[in-house]
C-alpha positions as CSV (number, residue, x, y, z in Angstrom):
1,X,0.0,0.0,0.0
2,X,1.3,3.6,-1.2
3,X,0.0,5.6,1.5
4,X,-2.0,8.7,0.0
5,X,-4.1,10.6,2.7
6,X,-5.0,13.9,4.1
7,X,-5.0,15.9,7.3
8,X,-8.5,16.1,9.0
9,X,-8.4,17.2,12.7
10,X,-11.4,15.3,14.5
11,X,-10.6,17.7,18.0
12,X,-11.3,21.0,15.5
13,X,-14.7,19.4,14.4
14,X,-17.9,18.7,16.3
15,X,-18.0,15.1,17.4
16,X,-21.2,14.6,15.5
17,X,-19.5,15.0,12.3
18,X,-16.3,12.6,12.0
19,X,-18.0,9.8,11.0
20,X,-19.4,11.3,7.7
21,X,-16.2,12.7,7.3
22,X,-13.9,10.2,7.6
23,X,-16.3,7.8,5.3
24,X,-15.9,10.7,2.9
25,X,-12.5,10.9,3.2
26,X,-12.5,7.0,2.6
27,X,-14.9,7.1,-0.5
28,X,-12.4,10.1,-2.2
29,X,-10.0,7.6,-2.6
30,X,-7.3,8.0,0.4
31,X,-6.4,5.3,2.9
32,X,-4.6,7.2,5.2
33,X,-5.5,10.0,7.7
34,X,-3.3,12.4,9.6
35,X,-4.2,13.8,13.2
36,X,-2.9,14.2,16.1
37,X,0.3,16.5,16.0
38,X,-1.1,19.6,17.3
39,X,-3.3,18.5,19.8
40,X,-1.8,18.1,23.7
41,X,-4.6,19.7,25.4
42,X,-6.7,17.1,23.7
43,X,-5.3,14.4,25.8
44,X,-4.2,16.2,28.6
45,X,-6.0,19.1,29.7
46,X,-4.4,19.9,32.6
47,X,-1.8,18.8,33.8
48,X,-1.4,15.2,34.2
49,X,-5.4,14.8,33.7
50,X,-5.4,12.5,30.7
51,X,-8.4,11.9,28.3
52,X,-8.3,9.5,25.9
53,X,-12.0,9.2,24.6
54,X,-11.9,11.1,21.6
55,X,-8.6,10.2,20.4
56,X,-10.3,6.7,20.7
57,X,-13.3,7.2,19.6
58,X,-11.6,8.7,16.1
59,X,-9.3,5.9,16.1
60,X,-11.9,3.2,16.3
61,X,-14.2,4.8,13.4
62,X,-10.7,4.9,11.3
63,X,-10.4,1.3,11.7
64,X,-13.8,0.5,11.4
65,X,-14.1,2.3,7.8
66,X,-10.6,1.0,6.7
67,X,-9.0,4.1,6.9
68,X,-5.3,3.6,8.5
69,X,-3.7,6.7,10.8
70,X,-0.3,8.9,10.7
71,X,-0.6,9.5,14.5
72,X,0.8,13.2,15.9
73,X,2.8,12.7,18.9
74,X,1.5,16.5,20.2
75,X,4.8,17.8,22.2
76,X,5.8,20.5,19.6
77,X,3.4,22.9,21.4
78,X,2.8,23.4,25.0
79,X,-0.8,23.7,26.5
80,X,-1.5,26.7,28.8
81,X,-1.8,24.9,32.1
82,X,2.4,24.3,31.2
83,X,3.2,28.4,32.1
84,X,1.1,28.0,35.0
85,X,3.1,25.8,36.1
86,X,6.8,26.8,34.8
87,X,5.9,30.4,34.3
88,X,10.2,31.1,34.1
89,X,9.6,28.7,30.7
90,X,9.5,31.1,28.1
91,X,11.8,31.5,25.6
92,X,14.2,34.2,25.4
93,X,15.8,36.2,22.9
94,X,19.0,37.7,22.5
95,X,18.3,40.9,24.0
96,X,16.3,39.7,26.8
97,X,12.8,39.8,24.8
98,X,10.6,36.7,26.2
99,X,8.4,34.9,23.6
100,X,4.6,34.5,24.2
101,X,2.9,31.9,25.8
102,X,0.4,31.6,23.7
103,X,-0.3,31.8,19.8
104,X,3.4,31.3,17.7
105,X,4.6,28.2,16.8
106,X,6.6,26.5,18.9
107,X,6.0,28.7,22.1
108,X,8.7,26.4,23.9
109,X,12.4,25.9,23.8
110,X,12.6,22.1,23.6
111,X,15.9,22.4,25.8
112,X,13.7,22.9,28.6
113,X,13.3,20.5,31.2
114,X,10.6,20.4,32.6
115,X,9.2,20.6,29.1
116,X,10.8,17.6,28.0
117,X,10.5,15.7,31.1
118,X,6.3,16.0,30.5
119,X,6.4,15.3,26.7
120,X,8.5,11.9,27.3
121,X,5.4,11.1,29.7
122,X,3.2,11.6,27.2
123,X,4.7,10.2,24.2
124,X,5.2,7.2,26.6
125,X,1.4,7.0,27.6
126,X,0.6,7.4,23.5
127,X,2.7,4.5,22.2
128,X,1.5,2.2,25.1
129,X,-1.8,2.8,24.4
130,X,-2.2,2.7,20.7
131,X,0.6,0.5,19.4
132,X,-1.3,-2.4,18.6
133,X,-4.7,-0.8,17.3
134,X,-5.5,-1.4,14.2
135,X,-5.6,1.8,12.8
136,X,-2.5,2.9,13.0
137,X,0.3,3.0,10.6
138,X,3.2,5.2,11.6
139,X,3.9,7.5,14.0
140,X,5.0,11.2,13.9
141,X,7.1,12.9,17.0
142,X,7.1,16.6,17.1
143,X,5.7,18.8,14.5
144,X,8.3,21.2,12.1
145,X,11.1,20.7,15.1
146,X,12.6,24.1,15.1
147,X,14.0,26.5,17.8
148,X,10.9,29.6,18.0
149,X,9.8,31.0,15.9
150,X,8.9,29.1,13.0
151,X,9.2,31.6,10.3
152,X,10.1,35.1,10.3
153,X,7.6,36.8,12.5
154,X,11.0,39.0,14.2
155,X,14.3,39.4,13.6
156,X,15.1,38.5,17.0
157,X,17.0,35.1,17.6
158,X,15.5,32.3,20.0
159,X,16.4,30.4,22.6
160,X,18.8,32.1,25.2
161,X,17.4,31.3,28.1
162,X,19.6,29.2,31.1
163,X,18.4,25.8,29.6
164,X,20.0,26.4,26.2
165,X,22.8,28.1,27.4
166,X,23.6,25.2,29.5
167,X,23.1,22.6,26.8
168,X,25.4,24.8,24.9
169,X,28.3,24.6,27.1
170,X,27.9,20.8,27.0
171,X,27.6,20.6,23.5
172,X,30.9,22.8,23.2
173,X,32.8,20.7,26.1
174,X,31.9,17.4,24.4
175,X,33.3,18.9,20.9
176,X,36.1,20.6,22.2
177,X,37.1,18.8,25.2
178,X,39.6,21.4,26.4
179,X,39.4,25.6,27.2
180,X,42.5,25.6,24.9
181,X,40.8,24.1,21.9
182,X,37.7,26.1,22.5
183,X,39.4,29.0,22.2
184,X,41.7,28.4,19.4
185,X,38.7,27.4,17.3
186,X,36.4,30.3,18.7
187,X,39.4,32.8,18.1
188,X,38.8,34.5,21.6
189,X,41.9,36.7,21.8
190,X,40.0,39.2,19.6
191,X,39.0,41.8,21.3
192,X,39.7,40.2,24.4
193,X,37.2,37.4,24.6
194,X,39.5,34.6,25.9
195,X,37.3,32.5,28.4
196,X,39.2,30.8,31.9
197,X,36.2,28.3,32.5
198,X,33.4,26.8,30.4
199,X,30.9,28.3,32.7
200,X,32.0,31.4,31.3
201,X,30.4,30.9,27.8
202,X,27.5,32.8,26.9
203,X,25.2,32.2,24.0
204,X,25.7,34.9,20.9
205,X,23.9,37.9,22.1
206,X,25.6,40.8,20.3
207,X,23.6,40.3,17.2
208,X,24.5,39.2,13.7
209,X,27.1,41.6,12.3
210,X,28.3,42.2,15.7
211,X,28.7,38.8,16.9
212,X,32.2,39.4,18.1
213,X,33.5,36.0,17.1
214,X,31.9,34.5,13.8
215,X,33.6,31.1,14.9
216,X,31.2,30.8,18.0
217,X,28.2,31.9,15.9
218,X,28.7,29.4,13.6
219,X,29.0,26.8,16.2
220,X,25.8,28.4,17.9
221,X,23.7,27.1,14.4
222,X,25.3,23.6,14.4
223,X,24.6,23.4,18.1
224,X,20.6,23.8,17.5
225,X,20.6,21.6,14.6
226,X,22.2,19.1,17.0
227,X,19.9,20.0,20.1
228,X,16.8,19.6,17.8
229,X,17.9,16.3,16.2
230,X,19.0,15.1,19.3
231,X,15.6,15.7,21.0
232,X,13.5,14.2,17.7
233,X,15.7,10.6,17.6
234,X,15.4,10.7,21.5
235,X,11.6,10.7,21.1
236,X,12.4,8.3,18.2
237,X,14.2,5.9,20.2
238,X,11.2,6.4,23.4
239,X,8.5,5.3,20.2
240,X,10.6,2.5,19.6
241,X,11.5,0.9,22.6
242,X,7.5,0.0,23.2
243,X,6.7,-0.7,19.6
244,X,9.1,-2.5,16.8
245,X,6.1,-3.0,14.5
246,X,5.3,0.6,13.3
247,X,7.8,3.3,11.9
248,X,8.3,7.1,13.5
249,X,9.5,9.6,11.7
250,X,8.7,13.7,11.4
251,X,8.2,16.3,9.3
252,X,9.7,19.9,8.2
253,X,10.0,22.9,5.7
254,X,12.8,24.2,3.3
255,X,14.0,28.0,4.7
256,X,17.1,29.8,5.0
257,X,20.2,29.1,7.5
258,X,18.2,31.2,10.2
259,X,14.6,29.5,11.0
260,X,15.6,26.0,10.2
261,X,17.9,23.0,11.2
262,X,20.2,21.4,8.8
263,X,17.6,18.6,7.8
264,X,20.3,16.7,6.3
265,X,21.5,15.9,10.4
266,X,18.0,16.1,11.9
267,X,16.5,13.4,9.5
268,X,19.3,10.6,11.3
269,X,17.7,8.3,13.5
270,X,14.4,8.2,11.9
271,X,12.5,5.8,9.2
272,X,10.6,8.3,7.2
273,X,11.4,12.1,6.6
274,X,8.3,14.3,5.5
275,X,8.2,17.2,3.6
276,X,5.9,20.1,4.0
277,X,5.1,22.2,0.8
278,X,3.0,24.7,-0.7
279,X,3.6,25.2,-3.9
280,X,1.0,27.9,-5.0
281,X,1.7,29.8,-1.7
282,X,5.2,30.1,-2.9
283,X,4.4,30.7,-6.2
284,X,6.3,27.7,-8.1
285,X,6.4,26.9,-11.1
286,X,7.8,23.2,-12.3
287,X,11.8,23.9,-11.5
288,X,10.8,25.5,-8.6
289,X,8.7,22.9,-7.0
290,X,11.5,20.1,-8.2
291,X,14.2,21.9,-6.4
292,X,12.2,21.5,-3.2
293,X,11.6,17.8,-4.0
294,X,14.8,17.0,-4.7
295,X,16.5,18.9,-1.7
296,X,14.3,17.1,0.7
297,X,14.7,14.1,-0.8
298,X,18.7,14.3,-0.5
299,X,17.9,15.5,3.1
300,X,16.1,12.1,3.8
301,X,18.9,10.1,1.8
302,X,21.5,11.9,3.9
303,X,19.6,10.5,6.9
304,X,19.1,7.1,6.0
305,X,15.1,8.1,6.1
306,X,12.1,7.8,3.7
307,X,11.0,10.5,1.6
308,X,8.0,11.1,2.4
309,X,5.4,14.3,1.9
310,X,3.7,15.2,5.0
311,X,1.5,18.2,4.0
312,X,0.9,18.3,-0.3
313,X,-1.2,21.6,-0.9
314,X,-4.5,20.9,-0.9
315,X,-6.2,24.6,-1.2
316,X,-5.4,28.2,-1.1
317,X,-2.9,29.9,1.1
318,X,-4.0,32.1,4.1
319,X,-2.1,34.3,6.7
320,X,1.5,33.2,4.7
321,X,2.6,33.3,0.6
322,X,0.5,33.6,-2.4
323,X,-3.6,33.3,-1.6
324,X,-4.2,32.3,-5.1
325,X,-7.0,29.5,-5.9
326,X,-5.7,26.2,-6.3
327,X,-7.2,24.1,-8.8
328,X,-7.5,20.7,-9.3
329,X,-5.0,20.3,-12.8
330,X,-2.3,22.1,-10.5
331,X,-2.2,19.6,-7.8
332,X,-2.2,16.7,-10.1
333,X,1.3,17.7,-11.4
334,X,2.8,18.7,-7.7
335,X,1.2,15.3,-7.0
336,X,3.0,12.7,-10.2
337,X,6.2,15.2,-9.6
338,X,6.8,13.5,-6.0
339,X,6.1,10.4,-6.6
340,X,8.0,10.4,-9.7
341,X,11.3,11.9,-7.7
342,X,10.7,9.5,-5.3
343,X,8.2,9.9,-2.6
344,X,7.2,6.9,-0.2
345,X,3.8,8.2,1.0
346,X,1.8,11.6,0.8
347,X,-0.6,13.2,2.4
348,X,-2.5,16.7,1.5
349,X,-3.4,19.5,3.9
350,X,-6.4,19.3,4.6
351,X,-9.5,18.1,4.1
352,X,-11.7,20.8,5.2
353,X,-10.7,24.5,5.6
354,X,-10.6,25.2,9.5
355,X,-13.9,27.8,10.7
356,X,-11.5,28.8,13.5
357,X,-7.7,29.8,14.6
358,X,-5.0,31.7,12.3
359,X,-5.8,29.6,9.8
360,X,-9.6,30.5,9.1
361,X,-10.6,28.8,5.5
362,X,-7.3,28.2,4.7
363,X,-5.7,25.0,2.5
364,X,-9.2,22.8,2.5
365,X,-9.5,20.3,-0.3
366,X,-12.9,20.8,0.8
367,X,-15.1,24.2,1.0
368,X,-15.5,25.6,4.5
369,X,-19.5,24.0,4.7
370,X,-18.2,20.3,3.6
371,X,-19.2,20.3,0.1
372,X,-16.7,19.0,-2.9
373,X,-14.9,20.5,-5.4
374,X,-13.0,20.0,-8.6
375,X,-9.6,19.6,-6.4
376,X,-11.5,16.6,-4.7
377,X,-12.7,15.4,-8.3
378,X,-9.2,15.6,-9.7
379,X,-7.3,14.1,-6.4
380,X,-9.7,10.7,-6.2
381,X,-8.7,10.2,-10.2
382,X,-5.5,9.6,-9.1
383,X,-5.9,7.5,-6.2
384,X,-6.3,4.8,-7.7
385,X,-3.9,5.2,-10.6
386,X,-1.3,5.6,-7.6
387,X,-1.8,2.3,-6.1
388,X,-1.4,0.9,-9.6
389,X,1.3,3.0,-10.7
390,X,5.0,2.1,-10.6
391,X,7.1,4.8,-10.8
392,X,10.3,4.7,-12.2
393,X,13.1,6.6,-10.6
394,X,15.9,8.0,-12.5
395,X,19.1,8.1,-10.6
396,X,20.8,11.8,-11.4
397,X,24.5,11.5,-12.8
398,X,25.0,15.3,-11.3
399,X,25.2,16.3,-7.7
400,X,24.8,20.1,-6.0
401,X,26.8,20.4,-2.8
402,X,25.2,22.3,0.0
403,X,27.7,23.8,2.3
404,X,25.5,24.4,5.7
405,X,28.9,26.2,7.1
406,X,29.2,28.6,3.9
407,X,25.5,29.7,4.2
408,X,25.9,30.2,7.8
409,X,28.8,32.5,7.4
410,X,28.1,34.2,4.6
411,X,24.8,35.5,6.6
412,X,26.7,36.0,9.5
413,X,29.3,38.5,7.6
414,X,26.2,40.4,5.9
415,X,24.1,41.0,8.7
416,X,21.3,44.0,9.1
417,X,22.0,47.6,7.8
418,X,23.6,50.1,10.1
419,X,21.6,52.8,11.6
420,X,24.1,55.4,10.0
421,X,23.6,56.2,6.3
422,X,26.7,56.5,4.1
423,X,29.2,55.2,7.1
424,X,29.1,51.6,5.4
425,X,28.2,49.8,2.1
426,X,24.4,49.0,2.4
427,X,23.3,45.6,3.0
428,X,22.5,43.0,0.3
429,X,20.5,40.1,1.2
430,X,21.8,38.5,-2.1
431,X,25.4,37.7,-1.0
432,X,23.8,38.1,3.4
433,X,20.8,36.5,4.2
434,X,19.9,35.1,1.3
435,X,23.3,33.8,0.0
436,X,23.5,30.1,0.2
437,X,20.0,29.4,-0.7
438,X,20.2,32.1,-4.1
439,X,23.2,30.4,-5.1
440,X,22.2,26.2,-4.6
441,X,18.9,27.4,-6.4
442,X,21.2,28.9,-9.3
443,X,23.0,25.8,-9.7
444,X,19.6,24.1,-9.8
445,X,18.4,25.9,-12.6
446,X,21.5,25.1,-14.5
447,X,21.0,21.4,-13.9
448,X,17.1,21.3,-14.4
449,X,17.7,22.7,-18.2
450,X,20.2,19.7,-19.0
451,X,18.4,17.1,-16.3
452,X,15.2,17.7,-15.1
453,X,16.7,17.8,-12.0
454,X,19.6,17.0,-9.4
455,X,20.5,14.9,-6.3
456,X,22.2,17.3,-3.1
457,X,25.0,16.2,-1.5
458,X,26.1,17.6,2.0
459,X,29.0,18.6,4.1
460,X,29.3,15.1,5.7
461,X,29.4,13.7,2.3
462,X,32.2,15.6,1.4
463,X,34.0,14.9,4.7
464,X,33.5,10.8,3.8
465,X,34.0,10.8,0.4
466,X,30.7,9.7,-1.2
467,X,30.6,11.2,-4.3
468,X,29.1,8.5,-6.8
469,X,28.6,10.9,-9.2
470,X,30.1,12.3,-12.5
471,X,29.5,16.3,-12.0
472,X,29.5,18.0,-9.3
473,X,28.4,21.2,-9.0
474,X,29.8,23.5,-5.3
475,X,28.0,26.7,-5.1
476,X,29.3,29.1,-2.5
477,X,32.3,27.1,-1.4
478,X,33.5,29.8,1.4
479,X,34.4,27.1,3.9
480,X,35.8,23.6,3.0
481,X,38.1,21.3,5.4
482,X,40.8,20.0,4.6
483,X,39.5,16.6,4.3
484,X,36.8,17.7,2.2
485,X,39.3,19.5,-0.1
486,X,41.6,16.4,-0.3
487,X,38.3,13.6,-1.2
488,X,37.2,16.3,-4.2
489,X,40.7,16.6,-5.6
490,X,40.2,12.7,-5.5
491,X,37.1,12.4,-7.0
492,X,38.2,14.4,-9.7
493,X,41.3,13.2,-10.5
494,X,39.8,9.8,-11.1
495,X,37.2,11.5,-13.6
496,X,34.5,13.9,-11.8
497,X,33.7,17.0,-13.1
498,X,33.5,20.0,-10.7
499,X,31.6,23.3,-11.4
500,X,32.7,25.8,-8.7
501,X,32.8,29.3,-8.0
502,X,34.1,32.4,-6.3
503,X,35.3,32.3,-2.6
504,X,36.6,28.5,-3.0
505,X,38.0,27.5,0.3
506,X,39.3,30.5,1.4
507,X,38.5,29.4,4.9
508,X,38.5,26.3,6.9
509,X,35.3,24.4,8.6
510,X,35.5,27.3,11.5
511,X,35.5,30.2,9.4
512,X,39.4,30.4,9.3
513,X,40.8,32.1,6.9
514,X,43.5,30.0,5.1
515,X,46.8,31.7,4.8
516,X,47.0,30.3,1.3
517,X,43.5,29.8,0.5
518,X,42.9,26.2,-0.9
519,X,42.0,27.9,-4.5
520,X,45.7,28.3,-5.0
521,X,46.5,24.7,-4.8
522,X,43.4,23.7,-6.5
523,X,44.1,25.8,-9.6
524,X,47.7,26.5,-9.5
525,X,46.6,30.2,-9.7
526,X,47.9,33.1,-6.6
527,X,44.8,34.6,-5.5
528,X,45.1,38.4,-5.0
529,X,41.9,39.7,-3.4
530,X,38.3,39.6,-3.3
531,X,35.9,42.0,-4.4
532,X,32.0,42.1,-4.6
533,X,30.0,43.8,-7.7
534,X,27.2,43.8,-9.3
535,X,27.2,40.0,-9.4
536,X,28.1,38.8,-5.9
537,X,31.7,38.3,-5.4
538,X,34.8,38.5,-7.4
539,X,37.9,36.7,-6.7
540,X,41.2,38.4,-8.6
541,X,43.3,36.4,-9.8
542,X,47.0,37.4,-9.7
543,X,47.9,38.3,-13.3
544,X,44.5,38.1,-14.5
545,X,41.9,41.0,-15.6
546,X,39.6,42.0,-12.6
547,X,37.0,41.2,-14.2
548,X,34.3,37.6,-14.3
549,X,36.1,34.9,-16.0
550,X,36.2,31.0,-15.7
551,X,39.2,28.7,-15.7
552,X,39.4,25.2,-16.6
553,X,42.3,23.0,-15.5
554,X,42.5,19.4,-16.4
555,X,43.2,17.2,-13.1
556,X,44.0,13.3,-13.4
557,X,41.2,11.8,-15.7
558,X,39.0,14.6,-14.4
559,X,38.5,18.4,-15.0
560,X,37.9,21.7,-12.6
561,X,35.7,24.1,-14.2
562,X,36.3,27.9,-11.6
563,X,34.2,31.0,-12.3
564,X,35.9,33.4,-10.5
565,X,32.7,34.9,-9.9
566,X,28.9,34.5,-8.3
567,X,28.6,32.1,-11.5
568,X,25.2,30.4,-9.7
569,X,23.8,33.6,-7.7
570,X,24.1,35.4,-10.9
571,X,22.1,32.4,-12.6
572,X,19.0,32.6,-10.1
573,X,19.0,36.7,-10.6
574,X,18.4,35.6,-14.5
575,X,21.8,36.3,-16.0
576,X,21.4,34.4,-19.3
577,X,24.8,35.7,-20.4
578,X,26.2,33.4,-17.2
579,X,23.8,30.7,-17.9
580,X,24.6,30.2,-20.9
581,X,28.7,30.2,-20.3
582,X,27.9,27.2,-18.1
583,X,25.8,25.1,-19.6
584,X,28.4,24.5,-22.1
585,X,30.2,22.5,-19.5
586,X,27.4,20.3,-19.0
């Protein structure tokens, strides 16, 4: 069974009415249902004042008309009655701000331990209870696992309060394992920042440009993507223990350095990994949405997970993106696209528009009184065809590196505008915030016009060598290791094709600039300086005009091709005269 479903909340809806619709649900065509996720005060109302009768009650009629369940694990939001208890539980940004209790998503730090302590107690009680019915068919932990907020609602950065900053000198005492190391690697004897105890760590306060030592804010990022994945394969692990027979996994959303995790980490430990997309709300068009696809599909290859989709499209936007009306043609194609890259299962979201909540009328296959609609016509076509479909995957022969680090620094060095007009170059969220996703989507659209498409490889792929491909293309390659440096030079020399760019390993996995940056040995070439222009950054090349060019050196059996520019920025901002230079090395 291909699992093809749809979100439908029975706690949002009158008791009454889940029967007729889950047998609607059933008669469209879909065999799975998703509930559950976002729903704690559902099953515990106060604190530790369980109810189970509804959840049971919908989980017997899903069983009853054949309908199998994706069921939410509900920790990835905390109930009121949790900041009556822990009011000191908020979370806090860096300049003291607290987050709400109520109303953003999450509105907890999941470093908190109180917080964790009561969502192991219920994920416990969950599993126990439901493992063997016969409705269910996987389970989900968490919900979009981020640190708050979930999109960009502030500019302010979550979570420093005492929790994290404790689990942040752990993290850094387990990776470092001595104040020496720390230090070296955090370059602290800048403006006098050299720490005598590990107590003496704080979390990255000062802001983004200002964050005194780029080192530690990189290390900041890597320690929530490892906090958050920690905490997801912890619950993992908790599912596990009581039940053998049913996989866990979670779900998530594609967003720059600063909102999300790197998936690529926080989909290890878990058997599926479920996308979240909205194609008309994001306007995409077909390269678009096959960028996102094939992204999150790398991100659950890198994890040893299924690709799965957790939340297809299935009406118009509201609150968030593009409120166009969605039609039932357009989500035929987002539909065959994922399944033809590769997807496992999918769901859509939802079956009927909420009444209620930030999301009033928003994303219902449905409209809001219950009655159909083309969508639903178009959507129980394929259900069928689905099951008897067997899609054929094509493996791709060309890989895009994403360098986590690089995007993390290269936002970090940007940073917001000054308050002082004229005292500094103004701020470009091309080559800032928006640096390393620009340039990985500009190397996508290069590879979509030759292959409909790409696999992603990742920064611990480069670090072990797997590189089973025969082009490779390395967008923003600002920070590369040196064993990442030494397994491409490898690859290539024994016939891989690399694509690369301005900026190539000029500093090392901890934002250290190289003495000789790595481009020099890669190319034979003396690099001179670095500029930025119209089109991102410029590397000058001793001996060479200032100006964009690309080099090609032969290496082994393979071949280096270096723009000495932006080359894949510039391709996303629709330079044709650049895309068109590149594609003849494809």
């Amino acid at each position: 069974m291909i699992p093809f479903g749809v979100t439908f909340y029975p706690d949002q809806w009158p008791a009454e009415t889940w029967e007729e619709n889950f047998r609607n649900i059933k008669r469209a065509g879909f065999n799975v249902v998703r509930f559950g996720e976002m729903a704690w005060d559902w099953i515990e109302p106060d604190a530790g004042k369980f109810s189970f009768s509804g959840l049971d009650r919908a989980m017997a009629l899903c069983a009853r008309l054949g309908l199998k369940v994706l069921l939410g694990i509900p920790v990835s939001q905390v109930p009121p009655w949790f900041y009556r208890l822990y009011p000191d539980s908020r979370p806090v940004a860096q300049d003291g701000t607290l987050y709400p209790e109520m109303g953003p998503r999450p509105n907890i730090c999941k470093d908190n331990p109180d917080y964790r302590h009561l969502a192991e107690r219920l994920t416990r009680k969950l599993v126990v209870r439901y493992k063997n019915h016969p409705a269910l068919l996987m389970w989900q932990v968490d919900n979009e696992p981020v640190y708050p907020p979930l999109d960009h609602t502030t500019s302010n950065d979550y979570c420093h309060c005492r929790h994290s900053r404790r689990a942040f000198i752990l993290w850094a005492k387990k990776k470092y394992g001595s104040l020496a190391k720390l230090n070296e690697v955090w370059g602290m004897k800048f403006w006098t920042n050299t720490l005598s105890r590990f107590e003496d760590i704080s979390t990255p306060k000062a802001g983004i440009w200002e964050a005194v030592s780029p080192h530690l804010f990189l290390d900041w990022f890597r320690f929530k993507t490892d906090s958050l994945a920690g905490w997801v394969s912890h619950l993992a692990r908790i599912v596990k223990a009581a039940d053998r027979n049913h996989k866990v996994g979670t779900n998530g959303f594609i967003g720059i350095s600063t909102r999300v995790p790197d998936h690529s980490i926080l989909a290890q430990g878990l058997d599926w990994y479920g996308l979240d997309v909205y194609p008309a709300g994001g306007k995409m068009g077909p390269r678009d949405l096959s960028f996102i696809i094939d992204l999150w599909k790398s991100f659950a290859r890198a994890g040893g997970a299924e690709f799965h989709v957790t939340e297809m499209q299935g009406g118009q936007n509201v609150r968030w993106g593009s409120p166009v009306y969605v039609k039932g043609p357009e989500i035929e194609w987002w539909t065959k696209l994922a399944f033809e890259k590769g997807a496992k299962g999918l769901l859509y979201h939802a079956w009927r528009p909420p009444l209620f909540g930030a999301e009033t009328a928003g994303f219902g296959i449905l409209k809001a009184d219950g009655s159909p609609t083309k969508r639903l016509e178009v959507i129980s076509k394929m259900a069928k065809a689905i099951q008897n479909s067997s899609f054929v995957i094509r493996h791709s022969k060309l890989a895009i590196a994403y360098l986590r680090s690089s995007d993390v620094q290269s936002y970090q060095e940007q940073g917001p505008p000054r308050g002082i007009a004229g005292q500094w170059e103004p701020v470009r969220v091309d080559i800032g915030l928006m640096c390393g996703m620009n340039s990985i989507q500009g190397a996508y659209q290069l590879a979509y016009d030759r292959y409909r498409g790409a696999d992603f490889i990742f920064e611990q792929d480069l670090t072990e060598g797997k590189l089973p491909y025969e082009t490779v293309l390395l967008p923003n390659p600002y920070l590369l290791s040196r064993k990442q440096f030494a397994n491409l030079k490898k690859w290539v020399a024994a016939g891989g094709q690399l694509i690369t760019e301005a900026r190539f390993g000029l500093k090392d996995e901890n934002g250290h600039l190289y003495p000789k940056p790595l481009l020099e040995e890669l190319l034979g070439v003396v690099w001179d300086h670095g500029e930025v222009n119209e089109n991102g950054f410029l590397d000058v090349i001793e001996g060479k005009p200032a100006k964009p060019q690309i080099i090609v050196k032969k290496l082994g059996k393979g071949k280096i091709v270096y723009a000495n520019y932006s080359l894949f920025m510039s391709i996303r901002r629709g330079n044709k005269k650049f895309l068109s230079a590149a594609k003849r090395y494809l």
